[in-house]
PLY file of the C-alpha trace (Angstrom):
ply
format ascii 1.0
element vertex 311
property float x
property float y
property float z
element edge 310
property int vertex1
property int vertex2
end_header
94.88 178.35 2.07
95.76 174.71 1.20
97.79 174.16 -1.41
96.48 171.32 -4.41
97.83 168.58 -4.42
100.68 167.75 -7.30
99.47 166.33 -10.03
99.64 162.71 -11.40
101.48 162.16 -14.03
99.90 159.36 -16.38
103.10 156.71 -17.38
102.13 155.65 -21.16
101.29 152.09 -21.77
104.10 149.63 -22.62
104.50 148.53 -26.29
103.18 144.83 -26.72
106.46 142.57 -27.77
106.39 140.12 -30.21
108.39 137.24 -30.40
111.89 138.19 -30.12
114.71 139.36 -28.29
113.76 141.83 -25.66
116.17 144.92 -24.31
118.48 142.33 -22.20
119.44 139.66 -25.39
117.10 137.37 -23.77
113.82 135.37 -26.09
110.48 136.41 -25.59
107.35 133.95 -25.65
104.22 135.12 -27.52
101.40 132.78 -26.81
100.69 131.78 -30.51
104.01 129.90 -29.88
102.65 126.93 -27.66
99.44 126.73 -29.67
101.66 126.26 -33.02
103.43 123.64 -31.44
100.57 121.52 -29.61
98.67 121.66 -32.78
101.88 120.49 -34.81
102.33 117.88 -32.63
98.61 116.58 -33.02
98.88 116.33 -36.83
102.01 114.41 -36.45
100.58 111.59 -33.68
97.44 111.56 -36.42
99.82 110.42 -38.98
101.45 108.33 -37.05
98.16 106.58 -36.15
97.14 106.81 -39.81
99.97 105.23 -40.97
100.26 101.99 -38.13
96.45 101.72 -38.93
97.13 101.40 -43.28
100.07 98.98 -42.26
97.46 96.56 -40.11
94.80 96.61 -42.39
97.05 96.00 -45.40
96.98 91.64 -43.93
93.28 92.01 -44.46
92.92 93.82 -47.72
95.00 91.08 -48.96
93.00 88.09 -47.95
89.66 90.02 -49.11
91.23 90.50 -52.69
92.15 86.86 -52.50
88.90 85.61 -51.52
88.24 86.69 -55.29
90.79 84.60 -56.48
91.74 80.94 -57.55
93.34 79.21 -54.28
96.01 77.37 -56.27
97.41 81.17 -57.88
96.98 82.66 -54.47
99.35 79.80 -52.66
101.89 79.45 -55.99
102.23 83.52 -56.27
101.58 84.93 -52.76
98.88 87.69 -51.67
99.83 90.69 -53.72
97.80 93.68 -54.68
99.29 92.70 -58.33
96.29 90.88 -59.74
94.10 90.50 -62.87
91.42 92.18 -62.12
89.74 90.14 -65.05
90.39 86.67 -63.56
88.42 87.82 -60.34
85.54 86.23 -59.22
82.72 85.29 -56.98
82.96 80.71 -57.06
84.72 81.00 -54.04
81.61 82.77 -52.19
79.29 80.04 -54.52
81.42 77.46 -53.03
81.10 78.74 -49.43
77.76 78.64 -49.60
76.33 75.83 -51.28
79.35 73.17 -51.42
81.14 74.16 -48.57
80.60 70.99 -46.19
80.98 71.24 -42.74
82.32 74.62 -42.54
78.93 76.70 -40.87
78.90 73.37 -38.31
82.18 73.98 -37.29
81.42 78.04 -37.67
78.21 77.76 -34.76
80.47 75.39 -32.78
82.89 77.63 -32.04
80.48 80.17 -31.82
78.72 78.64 -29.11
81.78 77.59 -27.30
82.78 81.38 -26.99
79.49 82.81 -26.15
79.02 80.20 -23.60
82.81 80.46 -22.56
83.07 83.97 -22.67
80.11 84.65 -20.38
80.93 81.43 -17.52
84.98 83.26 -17.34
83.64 86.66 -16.82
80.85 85.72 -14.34
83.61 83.00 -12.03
86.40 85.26 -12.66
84.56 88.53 -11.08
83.29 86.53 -8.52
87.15 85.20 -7.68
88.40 88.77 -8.18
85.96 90.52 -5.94
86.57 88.02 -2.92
90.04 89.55 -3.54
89.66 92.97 -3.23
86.37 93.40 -1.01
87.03 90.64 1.26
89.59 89.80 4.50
90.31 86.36 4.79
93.41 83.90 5.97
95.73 83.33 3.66
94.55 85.91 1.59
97.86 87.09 0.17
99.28 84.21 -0.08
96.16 82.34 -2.73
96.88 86.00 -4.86
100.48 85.12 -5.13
99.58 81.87 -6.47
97.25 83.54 -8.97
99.95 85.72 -10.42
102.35 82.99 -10.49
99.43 80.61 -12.23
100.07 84.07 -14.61
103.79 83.02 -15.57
103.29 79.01 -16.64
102.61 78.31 -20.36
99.60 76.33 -20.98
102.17 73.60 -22.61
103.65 72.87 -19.34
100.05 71.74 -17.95
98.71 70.37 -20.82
99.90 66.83 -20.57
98.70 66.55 -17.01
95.64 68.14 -17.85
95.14 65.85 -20.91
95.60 62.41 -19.13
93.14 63.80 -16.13
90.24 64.54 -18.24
90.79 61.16 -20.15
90.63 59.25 -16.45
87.58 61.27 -15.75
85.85 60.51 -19.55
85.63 63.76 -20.10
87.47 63.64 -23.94
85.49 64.49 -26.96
83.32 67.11 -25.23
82.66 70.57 -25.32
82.69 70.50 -21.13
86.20 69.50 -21.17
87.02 72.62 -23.58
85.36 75.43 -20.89
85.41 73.86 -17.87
89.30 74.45 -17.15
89.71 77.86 -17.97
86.59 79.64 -16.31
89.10 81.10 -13.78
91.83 83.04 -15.54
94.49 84.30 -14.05
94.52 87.35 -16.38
91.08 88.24 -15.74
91.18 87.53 -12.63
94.20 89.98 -11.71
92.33 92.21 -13.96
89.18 92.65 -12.08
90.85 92.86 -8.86
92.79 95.67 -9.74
89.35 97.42 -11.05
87.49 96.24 -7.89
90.05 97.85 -5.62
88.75 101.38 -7.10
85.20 101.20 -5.82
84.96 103.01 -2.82
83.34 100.07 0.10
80.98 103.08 0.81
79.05 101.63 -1.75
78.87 98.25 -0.36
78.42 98.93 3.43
75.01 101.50 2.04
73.94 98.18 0.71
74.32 96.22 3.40
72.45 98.99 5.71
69.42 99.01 2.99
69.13 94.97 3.46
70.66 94.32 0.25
72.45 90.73 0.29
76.54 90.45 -0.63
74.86 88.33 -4.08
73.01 91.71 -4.68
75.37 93.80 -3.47
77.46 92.45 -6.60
75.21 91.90 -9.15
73.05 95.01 -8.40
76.02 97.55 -7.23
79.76 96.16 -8.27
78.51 95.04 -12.11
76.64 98.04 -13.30
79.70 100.36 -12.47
81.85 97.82 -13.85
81.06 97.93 -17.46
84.10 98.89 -19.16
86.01 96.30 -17.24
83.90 93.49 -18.66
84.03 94.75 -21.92
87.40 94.72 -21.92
87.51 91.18 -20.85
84.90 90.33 -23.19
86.79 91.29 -25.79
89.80 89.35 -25.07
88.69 86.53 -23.68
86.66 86.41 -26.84
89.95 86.44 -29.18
91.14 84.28 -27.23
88.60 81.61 -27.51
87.26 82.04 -30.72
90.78 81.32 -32.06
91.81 78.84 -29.48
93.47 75.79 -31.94
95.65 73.85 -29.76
93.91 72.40 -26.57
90.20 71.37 -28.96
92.66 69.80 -31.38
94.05 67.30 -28.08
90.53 66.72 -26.92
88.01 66.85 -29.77
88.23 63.64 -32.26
84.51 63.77 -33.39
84.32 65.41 -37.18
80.79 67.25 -36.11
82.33 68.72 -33.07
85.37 70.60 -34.61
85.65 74.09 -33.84
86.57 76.10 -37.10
90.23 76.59 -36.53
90.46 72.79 -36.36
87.87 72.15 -38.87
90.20 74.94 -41.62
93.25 72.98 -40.83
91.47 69.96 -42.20
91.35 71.42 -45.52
94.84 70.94 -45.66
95.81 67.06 -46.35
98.29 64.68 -47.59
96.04 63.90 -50.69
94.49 67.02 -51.79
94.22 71.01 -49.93
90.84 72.97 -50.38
93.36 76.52 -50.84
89.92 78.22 -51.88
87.41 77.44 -48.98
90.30 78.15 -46.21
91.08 81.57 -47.57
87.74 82.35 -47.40
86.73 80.87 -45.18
89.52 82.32 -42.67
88.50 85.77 -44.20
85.06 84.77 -42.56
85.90 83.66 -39.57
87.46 87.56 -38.90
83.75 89.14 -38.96
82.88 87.60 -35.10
85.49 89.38 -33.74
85.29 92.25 -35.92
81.42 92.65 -34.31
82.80 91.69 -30.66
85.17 94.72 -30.98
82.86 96.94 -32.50
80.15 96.67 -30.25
82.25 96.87 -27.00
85.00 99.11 -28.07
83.73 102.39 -26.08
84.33 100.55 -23.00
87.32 99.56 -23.91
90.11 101.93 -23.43
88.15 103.01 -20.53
88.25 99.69 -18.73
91.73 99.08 -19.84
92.83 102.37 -18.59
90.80 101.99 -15.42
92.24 98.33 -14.82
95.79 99.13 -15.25
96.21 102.40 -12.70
93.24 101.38 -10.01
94.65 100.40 -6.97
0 1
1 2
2 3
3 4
4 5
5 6
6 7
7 8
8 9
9 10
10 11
11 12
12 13
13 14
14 15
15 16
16 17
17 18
18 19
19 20
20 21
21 22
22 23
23 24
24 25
25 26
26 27
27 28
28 29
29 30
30 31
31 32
32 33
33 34
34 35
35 36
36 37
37 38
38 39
39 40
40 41
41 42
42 43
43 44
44 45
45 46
46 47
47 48
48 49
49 50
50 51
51 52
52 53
53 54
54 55
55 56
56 57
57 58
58 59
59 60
60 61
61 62
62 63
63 64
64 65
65 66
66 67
67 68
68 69
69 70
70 71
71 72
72 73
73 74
74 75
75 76
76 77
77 78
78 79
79 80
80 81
81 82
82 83
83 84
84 85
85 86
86 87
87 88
88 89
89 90
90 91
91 92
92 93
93 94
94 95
95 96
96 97
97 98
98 99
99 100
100 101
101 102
102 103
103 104
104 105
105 106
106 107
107 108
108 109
109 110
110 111
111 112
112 113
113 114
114 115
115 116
116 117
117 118
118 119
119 120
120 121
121 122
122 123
123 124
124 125
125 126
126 127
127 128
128 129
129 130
130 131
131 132
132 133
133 134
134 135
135 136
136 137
137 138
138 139
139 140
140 141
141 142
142 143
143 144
144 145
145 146
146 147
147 148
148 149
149 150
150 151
151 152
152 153
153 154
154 155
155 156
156 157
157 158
158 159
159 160
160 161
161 162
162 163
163 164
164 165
165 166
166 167
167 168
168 169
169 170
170 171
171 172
172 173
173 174
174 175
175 176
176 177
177 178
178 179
179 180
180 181
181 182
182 183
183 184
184 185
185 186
186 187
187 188
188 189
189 190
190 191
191 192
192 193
193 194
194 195
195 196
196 197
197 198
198 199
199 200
200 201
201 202
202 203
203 204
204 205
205 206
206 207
207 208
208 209
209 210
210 211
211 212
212 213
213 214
214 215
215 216
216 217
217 218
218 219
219 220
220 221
221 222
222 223
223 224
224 225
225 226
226 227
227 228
228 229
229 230
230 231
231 232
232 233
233 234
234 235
235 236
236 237
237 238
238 239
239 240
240 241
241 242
242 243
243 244
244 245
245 246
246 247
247 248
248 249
249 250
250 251
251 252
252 253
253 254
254 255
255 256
256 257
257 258
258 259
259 260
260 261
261 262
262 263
263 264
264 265
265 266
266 267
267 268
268 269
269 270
270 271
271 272
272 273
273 274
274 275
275 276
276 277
277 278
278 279
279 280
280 281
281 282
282 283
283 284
284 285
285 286
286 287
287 288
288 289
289 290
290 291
291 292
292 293
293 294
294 295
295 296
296 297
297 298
298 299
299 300
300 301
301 302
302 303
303 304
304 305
305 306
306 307
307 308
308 309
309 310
């Protein structure tokens, strides 16, 4: 006869413990915990952003409210948020557009000078850049050295030099003078290396099996995944041109060819200072950059991000 076989005894589920101290003196986790503390911490970096983001904009409130205002009370008193609200008005927008001489001619001008410069620094720059990090050559170290040490000297060390040389060559008063000298930049030209060294040369070697030329290969394969680079650049290079004051202000000397930065500080002079048109007219000058940002500003953290770690 076979004997059964002993029976199983069942051991009871173990109690669920909360946050505490457990049998030994020692803490206890509960899951909430963690989820408490990541979401704390997100409210806190919101603020945080909310508040740096109310302290930038305050400069630009303040200018907008004065664009409302008589230029002589703005310059005697300061931009405040104190104001009369009954001594606002709209002459300074009457004045900026119907007796506001030159100021659209200088407004296209520099305009112009950025699209135009903007587009030439992006295109020579990438090309510089991606004979950097796609290409073997002699001496190839050694010219990228010289690009990041072009990176450390202040424009106002090579502006003398560079102001006599275009003067030899009759270059002054010109707008080729302005572009010409700073379509390869050593910023953007470090930048797009470092971005270019992150595309795998898979890419370009299946290109050159299909037939596809090393022009095509970069306009048809490099650019399109490059995107967010040159919006980044873009946008940069576009603040940096569209307020560039110092170098027009050596080589211009024609009145119809002022950019606007030189063309506003014109307004200022030893016998009488527009205050009205230059406050509102530097409120205007704001919205190109305002609609560069805008319309490239999904690429841009990307590209930045992308620029900085590639490599």
């Amino acid at each position: 006869m076979v004997a059964p076989p002993p029976a199983v005894q069942s051991t009871p589920p173990r109690p669920r413990r909360r946050a505490g101290r457990d049998d030994r003196g020692e803490r206890s986790t509960d899951a909430r915990g963690p989820r408490l503390s990541h979401t704390a911490g997100s409210w806190i970096q919101a603020g945080l952003l909310v508040v740096i983001a109310a302290i930038a904009l305050v400069p630009l409130v303040a200018i907008f409210v004065g664009t409302f205002q008589d230029g002589n009370d703005v310059i005697r008193r300061g931009m405040s948020f104190d104001v009369d609200v009954s001594a606002l008005n709209l002459d300074n927008y009457v004045m900026l557009f119907t007796d506001s001489g030159a100021y659209f001619q200088w407004f296209g001008n520099s305009l112009v000078l950025t699209v135009v410069q903007v587009v030439l620094t992006l295109l020579v720059s990438s090309f510089v850049a991606y004979g950097f990090a796609m290409y073997d050559f002699p001496g190839k170290s050694l010219w990228f050295v010289m690009v990041l040490l072009v990176m450390t000297v202040p424009f106002e060390m090579l502006m003398l030099p560079l102001y006599v040389q275009v003067n030899d060559m009759g270059l002054a008063d010109t707008y080729t003078v302005i572009v010409l000298p700073f379509l390869a930049q050593a910023v953007t030209i470090f930048f797009f290396r470092q971005y270019f060294l992150g595309i795998p040369k898979d890419l370009l070697e299946a290109g050159r099996v299909d037939g596809v030329t090393e022009f095509g290969i970069f306009f048809r394969i490099v650019l399109p995944i490059s995107k967010p680079a040159m919006a980044a650049m873009a946008i940069l290079n576009g603040m940096i041109c569209w307020n560039n004051f110092l170098w027009p202000l050596l080589v211009l000397r024609t009145p119809e060819k002022f950019t606007l930065p030189i063309g506003l500080n014109t307004l200022l002079t030893p016998y009488g200072n527009n205050y009205e048109l230059l406050i509102i007219g530097a409120f205007f000058s704001l919205i190109p950059i305002l609609i560069l940002f805008l319309a490239f500003q999904r690429f841009f953290i990307e590209g930045m991000t992308a620029g900085a770690v590639k490599g």
